[in-house]
Backbone as a printed PyTorch tensor [residue, N CA C, xyz], in Angstrom:
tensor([[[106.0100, 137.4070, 130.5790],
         [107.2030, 136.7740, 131.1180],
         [107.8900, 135.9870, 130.0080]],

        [[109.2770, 136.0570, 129.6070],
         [109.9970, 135.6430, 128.7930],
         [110.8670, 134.3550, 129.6640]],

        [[110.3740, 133.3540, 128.4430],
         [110.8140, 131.6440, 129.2560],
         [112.4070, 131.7070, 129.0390]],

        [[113.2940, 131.0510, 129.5450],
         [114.4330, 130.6150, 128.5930],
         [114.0970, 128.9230, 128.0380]],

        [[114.8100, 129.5560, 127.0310],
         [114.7750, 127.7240, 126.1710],
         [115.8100, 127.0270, 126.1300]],

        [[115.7970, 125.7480, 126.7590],
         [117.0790, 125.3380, 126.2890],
         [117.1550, 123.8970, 125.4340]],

        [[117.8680, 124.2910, 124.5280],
         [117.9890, 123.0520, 123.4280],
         [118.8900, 121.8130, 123.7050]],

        [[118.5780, 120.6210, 123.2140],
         [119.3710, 119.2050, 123.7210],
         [120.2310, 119.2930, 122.4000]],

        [[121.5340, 119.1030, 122.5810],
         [122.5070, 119.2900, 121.8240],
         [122.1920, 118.2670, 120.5430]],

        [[121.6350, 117.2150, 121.1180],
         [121.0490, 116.1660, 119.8460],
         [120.0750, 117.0780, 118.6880]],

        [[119.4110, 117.8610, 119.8350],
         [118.4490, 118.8250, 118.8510],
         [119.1120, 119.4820, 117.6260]],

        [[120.1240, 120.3100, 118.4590],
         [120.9980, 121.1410, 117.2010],
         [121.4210, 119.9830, 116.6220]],

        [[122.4650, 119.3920, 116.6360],
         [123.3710, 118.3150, 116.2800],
         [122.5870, 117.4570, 114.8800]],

        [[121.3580, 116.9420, 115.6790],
         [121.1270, 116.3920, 114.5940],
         [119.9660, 117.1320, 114.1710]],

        [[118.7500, 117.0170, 114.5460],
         [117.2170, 117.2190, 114.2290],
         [117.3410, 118.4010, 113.0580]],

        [[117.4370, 119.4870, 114.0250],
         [117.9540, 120.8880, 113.0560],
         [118.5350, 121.1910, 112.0730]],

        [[119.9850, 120.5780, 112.0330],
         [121.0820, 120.7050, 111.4320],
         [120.6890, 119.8810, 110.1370]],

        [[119.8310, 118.7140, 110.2430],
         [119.7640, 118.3860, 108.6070],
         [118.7860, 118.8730, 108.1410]],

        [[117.8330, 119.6810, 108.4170],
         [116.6790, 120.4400, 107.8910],
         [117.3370, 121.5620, 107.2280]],

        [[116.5850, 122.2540, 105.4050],
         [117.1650, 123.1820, 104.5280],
         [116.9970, 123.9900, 105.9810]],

        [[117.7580, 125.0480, 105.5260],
         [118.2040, 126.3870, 105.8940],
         [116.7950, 126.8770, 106.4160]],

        [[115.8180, 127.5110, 105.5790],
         [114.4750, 127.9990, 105.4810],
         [113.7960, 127.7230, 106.3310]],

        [[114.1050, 126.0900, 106.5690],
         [113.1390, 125.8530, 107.0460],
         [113.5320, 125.4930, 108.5530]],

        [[114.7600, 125.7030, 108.8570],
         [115.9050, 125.9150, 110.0440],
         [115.5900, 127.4050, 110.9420]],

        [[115.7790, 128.4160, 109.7840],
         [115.1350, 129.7630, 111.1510],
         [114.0110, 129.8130, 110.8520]],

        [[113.3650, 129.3350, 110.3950],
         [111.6200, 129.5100, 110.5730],
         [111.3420, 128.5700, 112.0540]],

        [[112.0380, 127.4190, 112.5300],
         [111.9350, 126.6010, 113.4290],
         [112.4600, 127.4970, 114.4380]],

        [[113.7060, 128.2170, 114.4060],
         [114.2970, 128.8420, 115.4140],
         [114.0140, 130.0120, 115.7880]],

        [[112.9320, 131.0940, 114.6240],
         [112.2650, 132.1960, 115.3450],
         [111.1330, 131.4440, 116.1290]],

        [[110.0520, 130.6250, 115.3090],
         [109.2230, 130.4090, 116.5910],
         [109.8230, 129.7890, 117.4230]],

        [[110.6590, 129.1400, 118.2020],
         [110.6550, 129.2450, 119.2390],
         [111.3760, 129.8450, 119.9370]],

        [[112.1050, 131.0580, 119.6880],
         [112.6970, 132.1520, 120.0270],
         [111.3400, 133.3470, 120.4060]],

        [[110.2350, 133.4720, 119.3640],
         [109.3040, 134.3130, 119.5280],
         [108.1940, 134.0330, 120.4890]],

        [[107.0480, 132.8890, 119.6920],
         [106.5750, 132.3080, 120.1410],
         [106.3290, 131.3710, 121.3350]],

        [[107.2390, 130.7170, 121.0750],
         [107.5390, 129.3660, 122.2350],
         [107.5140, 130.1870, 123.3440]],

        [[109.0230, 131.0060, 123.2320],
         [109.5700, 131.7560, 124.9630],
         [108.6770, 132.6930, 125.0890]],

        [[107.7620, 133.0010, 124.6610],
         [106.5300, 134.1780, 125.0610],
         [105.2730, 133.1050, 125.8340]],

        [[104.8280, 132.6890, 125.1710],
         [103.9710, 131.6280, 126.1150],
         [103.6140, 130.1770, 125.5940]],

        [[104.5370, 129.7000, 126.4450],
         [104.6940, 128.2380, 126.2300],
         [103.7860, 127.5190, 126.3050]],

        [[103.2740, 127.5830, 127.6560],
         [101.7820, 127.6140, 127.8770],
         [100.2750, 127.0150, 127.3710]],

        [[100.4490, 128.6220, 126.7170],
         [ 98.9830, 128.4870, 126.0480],
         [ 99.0390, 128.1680, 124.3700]],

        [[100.3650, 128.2160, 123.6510],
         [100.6490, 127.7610, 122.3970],
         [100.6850, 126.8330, 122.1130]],

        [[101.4580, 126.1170, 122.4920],
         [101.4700, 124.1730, 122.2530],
         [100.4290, 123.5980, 122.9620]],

        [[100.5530, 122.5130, 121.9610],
         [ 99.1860, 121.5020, 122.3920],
         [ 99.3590, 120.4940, 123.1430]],

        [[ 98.7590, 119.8930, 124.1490],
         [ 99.3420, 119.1190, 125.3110],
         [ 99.6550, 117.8990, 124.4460]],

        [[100.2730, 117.1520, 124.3300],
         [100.4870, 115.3390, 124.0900],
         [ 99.9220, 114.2750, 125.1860]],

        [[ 99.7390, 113.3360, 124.3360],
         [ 98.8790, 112.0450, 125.7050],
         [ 99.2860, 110.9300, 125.8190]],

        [[ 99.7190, 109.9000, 126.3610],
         [ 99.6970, 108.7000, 126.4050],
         [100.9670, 108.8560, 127.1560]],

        [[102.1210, 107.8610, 126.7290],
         [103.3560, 107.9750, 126.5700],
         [104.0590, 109.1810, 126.8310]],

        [[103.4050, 110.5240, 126.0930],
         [104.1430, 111.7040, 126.0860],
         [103.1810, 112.9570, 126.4680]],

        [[102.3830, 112.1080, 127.7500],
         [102.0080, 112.8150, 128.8260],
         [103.0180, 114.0870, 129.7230]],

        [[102.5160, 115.2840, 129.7180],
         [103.6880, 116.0300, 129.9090],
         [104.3340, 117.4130, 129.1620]],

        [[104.0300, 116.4640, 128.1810],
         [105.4100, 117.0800, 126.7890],
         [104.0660, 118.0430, 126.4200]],

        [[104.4860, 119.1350, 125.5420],
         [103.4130, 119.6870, 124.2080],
         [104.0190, 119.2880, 122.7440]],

        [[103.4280, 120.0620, 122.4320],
         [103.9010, 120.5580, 120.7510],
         [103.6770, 121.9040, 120.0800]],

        [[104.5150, 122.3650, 119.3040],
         [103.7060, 123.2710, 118.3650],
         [104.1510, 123.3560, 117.1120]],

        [[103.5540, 123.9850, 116.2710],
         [103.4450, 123.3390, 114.8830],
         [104.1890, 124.3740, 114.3310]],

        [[104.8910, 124.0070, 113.4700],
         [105.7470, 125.5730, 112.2550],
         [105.8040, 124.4300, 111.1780]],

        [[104.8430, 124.7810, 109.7610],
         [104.9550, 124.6690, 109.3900],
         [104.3490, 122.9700, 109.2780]],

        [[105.1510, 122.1650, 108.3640],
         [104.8390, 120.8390, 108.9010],
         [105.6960, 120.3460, 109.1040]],

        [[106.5580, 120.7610, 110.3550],
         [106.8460, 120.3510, 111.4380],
         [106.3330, 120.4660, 112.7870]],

        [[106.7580, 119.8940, 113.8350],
         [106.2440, 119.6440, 115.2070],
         [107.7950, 119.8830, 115.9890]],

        [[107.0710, 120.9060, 116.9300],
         [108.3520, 120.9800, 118.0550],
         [107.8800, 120.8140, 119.6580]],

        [[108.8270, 120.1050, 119.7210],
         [108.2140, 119.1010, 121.4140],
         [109.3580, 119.5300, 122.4790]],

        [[108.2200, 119.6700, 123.0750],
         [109.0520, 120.4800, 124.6640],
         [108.2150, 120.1590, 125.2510]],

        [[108.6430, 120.2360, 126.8820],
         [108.1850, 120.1000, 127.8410],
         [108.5040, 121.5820, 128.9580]],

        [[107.6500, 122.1230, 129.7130],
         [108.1170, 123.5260, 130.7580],
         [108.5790, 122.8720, 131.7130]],

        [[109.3730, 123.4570, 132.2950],
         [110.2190, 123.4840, 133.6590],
         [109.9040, 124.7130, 134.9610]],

        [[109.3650, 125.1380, 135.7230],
         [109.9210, 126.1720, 136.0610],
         [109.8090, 127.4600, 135.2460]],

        [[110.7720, 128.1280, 134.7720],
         [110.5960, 129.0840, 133.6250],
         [111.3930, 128.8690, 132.4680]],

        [[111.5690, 127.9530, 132.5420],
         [112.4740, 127.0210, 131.3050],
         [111.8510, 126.1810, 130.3010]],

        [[111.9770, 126.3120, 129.6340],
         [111.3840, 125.5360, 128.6490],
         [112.6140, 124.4460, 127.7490]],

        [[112.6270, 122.7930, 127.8780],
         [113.1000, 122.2180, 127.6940],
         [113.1720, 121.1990, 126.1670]],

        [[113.6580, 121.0430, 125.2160],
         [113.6510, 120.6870, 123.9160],
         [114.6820, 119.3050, 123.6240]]])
């Protein structure tokens, strides 16, 4: 089952947008590939505070979402 993802405009706007290039679609295939294939079982749960949320790793970065439904939220 293929999730949809949807990104918080802050995401693009800012987070993304100042990261090199490289290292911009390497963030945006996995979670085009990865992420929306199984959200699931890829990211790692978060605790405390950000009970809820996951993560998953590209690189050394961290990308945090939370599932919805069949949505996956950023």
């Amino acid at each position: 089952m293929q999730f949809h993802v949807r990104l918080h405009r802050e995401v693009v706007s800012d987070d993304l947008a100042g990261l090199p290039a490289n290292i911009h679609s390497r963030i945006l295939d996995a979670i085009e590939t990865r992420l929306a294939a199984a959200p699931d079982r890829l990211g790692k749960p978060l605790t405390s505070g950000l009970g809820g949320y996951r993560r998953l790793r590209v690189g050394d970065y961290r990308v945090i979402y939370v599932g919805r439904g069949s949505g996956i939220d950023m």
